[in-house]
N, C-alpha and C positions, 0 to 999 in steps of 0.2 A: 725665838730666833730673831736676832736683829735686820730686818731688810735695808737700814742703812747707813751710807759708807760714808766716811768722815773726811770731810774734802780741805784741800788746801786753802789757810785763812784767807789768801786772795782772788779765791776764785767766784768769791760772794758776789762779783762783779757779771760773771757771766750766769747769775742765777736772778739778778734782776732788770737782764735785757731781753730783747729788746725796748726803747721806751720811745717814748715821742720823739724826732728830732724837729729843732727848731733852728731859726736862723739868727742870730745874735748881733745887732748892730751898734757899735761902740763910737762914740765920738769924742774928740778931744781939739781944741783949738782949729786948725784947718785936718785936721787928720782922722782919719772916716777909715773903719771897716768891717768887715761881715764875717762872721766866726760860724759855723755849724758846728750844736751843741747836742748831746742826748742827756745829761747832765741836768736835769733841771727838777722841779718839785715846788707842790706847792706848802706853804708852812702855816699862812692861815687864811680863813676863807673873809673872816671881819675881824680886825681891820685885811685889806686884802695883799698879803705878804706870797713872794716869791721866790724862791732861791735859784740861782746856777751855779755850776763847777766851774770854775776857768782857771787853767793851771798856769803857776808866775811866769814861765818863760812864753808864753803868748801874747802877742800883738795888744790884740785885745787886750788882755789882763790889766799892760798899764794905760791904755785909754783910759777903760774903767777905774781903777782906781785914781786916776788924774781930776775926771770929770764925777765923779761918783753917779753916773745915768748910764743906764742899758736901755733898748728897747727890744724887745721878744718881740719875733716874726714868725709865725703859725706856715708854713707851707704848705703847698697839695702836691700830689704827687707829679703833678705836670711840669714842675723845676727841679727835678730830682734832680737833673744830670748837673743842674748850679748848684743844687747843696752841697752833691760831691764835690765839687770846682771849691767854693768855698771852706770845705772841711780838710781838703789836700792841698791846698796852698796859702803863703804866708803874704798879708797884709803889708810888711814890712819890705817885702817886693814888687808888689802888683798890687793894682787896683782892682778889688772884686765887681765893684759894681759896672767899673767898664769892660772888663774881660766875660763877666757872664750876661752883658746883658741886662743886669735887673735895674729897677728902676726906683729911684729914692725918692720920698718925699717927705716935706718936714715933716718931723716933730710937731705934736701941739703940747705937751707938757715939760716935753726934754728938747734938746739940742740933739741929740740922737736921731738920725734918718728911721723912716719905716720903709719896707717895701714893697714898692707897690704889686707885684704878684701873688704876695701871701694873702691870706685870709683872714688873718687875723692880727691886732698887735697889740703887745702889753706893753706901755711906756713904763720903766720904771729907777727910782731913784735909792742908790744904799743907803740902807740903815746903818748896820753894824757888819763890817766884814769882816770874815773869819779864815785866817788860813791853817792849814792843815801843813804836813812835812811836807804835800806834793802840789795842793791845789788851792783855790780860796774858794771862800764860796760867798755870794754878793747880791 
């Protein structure tokens, strides 16, 4: 007897959440902002490659491929309520960094702010980007 049940092609999405979310910092000439991503993966450990999702019609999306640099922002759980702030509102309105608070500081390898609440930050710069029919990945 078969115990299972053959689910809809799209639903592969909620079979591999939850995942880390992170904070997503894009820069581009004077224009700066903070994306919350759960979208991400790593693709090799050496040389050290990383991917995210960021879909075309986001802020984001053409910072990054304008500037070709992102910097990944590791958060704790003590800025939850700015991830949310950051993942429910558009860049192209509002300043995230001054709306929530958080606190930028350069870049040492990219033009991309880190910030300074997270724990952590990957600077990093595209190789090869890839879009798909809904998202890119970079």
């Amino acid at each position: 007897m078969n115990q299972f049940k053959s689910l809809n092609p799209n639903s592969h999405v909620h079979l591999l959440h939850p995942r880390q979310t992170i904070l997503c910092t894009a820069h581009h000439q004077k224009k700066v902002n903070i994306i919350t991503l759960a979208w991400t993966m790593i693709i090799s450990r050496n040389p050290p490659i990383v991917a995210i999702s960021v879909a075309p019609q986001r802020y984001t999306h053409d910072l990054i491929k304008e500037s070709k640099q992102f910097t990944i922002n590791v958060p704790t759980k003590e800025i939850m309520k700015e991830v949310y702030y950051c993942g429910s509102h558009s860049g192209r309105r509002v300043d995230k960094f001054k709306e929530t608070q958080l606190h930028p500081l350069e870049g040492i390898k990219v033009a991309c702010p880190r910030i300074q609440e997270c724990i952590a930050h990957l600077e990093c710069q595209v190789i090869t980007p890839y879009l798909s029919a809904k998202s890119s990945l970079a």
